[in-house]
N, C-alpha and C positions, 0 to 999 in steps of 0.2 A: 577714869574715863574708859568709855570700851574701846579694843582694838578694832570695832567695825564701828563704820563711818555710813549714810545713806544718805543720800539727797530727796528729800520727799515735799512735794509744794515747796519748792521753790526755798526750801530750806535746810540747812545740815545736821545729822542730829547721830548721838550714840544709840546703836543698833545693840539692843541686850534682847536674851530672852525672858520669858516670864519668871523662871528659875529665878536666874539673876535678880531678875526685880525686886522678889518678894525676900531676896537673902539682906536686898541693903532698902527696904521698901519707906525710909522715913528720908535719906538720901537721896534717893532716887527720884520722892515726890519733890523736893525741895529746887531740884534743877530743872530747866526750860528747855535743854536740848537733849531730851531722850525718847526714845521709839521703843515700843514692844515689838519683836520679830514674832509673828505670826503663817499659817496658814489660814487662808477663807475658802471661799467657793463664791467666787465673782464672775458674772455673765457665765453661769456653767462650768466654770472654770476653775482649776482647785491653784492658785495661786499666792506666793510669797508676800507679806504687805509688811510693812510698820507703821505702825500706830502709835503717834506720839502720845507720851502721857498726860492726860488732865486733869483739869480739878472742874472740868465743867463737861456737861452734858449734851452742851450746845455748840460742838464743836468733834470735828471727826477725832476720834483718838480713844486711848486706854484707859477706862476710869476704873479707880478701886479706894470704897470707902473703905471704914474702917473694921477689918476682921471680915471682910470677904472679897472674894475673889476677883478677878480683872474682868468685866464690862468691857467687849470690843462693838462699838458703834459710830457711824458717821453721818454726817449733817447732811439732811434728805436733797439739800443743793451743793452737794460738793460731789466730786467723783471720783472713786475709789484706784481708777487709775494714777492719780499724784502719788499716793501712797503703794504702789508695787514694788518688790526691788527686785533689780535685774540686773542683770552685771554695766549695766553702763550705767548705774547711779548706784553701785554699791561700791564701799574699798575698802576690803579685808585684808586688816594688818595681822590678822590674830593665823591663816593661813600662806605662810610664806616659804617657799623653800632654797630662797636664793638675793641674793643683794640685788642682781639686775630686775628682778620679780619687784624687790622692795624699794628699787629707786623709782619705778613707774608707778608704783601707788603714790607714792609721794607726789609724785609729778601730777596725777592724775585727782588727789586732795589739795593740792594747791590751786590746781586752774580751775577743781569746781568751789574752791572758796572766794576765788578772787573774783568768778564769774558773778557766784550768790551775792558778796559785798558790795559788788559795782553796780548793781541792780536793783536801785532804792525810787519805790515809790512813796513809803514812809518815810519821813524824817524825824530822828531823836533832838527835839529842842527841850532841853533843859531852862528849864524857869530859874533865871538871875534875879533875886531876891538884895533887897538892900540891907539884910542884915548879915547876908553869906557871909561868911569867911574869904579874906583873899583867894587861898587856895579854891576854898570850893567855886569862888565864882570863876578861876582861871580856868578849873577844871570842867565845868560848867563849859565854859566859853567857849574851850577848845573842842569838846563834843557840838556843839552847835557850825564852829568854822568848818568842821569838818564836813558836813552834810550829809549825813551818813545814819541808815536805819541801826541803830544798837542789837537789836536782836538778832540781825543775820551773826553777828558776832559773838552769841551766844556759847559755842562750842568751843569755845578757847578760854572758858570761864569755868573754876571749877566750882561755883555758886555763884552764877546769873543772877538768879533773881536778887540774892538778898545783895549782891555788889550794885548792882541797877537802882536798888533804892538808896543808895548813897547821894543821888544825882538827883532822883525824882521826888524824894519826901520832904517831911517838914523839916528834916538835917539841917543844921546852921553851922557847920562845919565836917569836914574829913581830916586823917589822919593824913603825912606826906605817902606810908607807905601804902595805903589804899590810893590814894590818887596816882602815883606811879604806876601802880600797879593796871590800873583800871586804864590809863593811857598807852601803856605799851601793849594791853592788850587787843588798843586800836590803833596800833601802828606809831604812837609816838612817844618820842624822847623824851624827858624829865629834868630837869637841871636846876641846880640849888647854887647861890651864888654867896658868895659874903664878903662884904666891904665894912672898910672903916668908915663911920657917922662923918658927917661933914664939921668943920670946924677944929677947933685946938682939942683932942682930945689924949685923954692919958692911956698909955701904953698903945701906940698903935699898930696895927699889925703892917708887913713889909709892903703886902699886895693883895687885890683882891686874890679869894678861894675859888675855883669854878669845878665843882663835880658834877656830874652823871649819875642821879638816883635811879633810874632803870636799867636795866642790864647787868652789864657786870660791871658797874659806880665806878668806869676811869674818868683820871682827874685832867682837865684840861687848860694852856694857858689860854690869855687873854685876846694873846692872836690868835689860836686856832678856834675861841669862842667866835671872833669877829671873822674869818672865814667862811664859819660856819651858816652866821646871820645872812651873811652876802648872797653864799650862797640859796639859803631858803627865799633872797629877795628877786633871782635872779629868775 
């Protein structure tokens, strides 16, 4: 991912240049959250823009078929100011010369991510099928509890699109480590639990297991599981 960051329409995206583009250009098209940094000449004006990249014409942004060069065009109703950058919607990690420099970007990518994800007029509803898999329908589920557009969340993915069809296509199951994966990168924890079957059974084990599949997988007892519940109920 680039070390520059842009907010453009009301979304986050990696700020490359055209160089870059075309050095990893089969990558590049494959993800949802990247801009072309450009110059134009807007109202007169010779100004900075990104232009995200597309696969469509119908839409402001960077297109580039195949074996030529980048198409910079925008949709005759949209306006070219969403897409300027300017230092108040840009944060370049790639020029730093100082920790206190680099704790304020940080700062300052966190409050326009949390601004972007809290500001959902989209909702990502996952269609709960009756054939899903447990997991995919939990994981299903828990994208739906949440209410929450999935795309603003695209930048913390390092392949959007094709993890997003885990959830949306004709999939009749996911892997644990994709569903983990794909939950912590919407903010939530993961937990795999295991108990003995109910009844007389042979060799059984002392107590239930309780781990943590996201993060860094520490193992928890039964009481700090049920803390935990409480407190999510509280």
């Amino acid at each position: 991912m680039s070390m520059k960051k842009a907010i453009l329409n009301d979304k986050m995206y990696n700020l490359i240049s055209k160089e870059e583009f075309f050095s990893k250009k089969d990558y590049y098209n494959s993800i949802s959250s990247v801009a072309i940094e450009e110059e134009m000449i807007v109202d007169g004006e010779r100004v900075t823009v990104g232009l995200p990249i597309t696969q469509s014409k119908n839409v402001t942004g960077a297109y580039s078929e195949e074996d030529s060069p980048l198409i910079f065009f925008t949709n005759k109703d949209e306006n070219y100011d969403k897409y300027i950058c300017q230092d108040s919607n840009v944060i370049d990690f790639s020029n730093i010369d100082n920790m206190s420099q680099y704790y304020k970007n940080c700062i300052k990518y966190n409050d326009a991510e949390r601004e972007i994800i809290t500001n959902t007029i989209n909702q990502s509803k996952p269609v709960i099928k009756e054939d899903d898999s447990p997991l995919l329908k939990i994981t299903k589920q828990t994208i739906c509890d949440k209410n929450i557009d999935m795309d603003k969340y695209a930048d913390r993915f390092e392949q959007y699109n094709n993890d997003k069809r885990l959830v949306s296509s004709s999939k009749k199951d996911i892997t644990m480590k994709k569903a983990s994966m794909m939950l912590d990168k919407l903010d939530v924890d993961t937990y795999v639990i295991t108990t003995n079957k109910e009844g007389d059974i042979p060799n059984p084990m002392p107590g239930p297991l309780i781990r943590k599949v996201s993060g860094e997988g520490e193992e928890l007892t039964v009481e700090e599981l049920i803390k935990l519940l409480k407190g999510e109920e509280e």
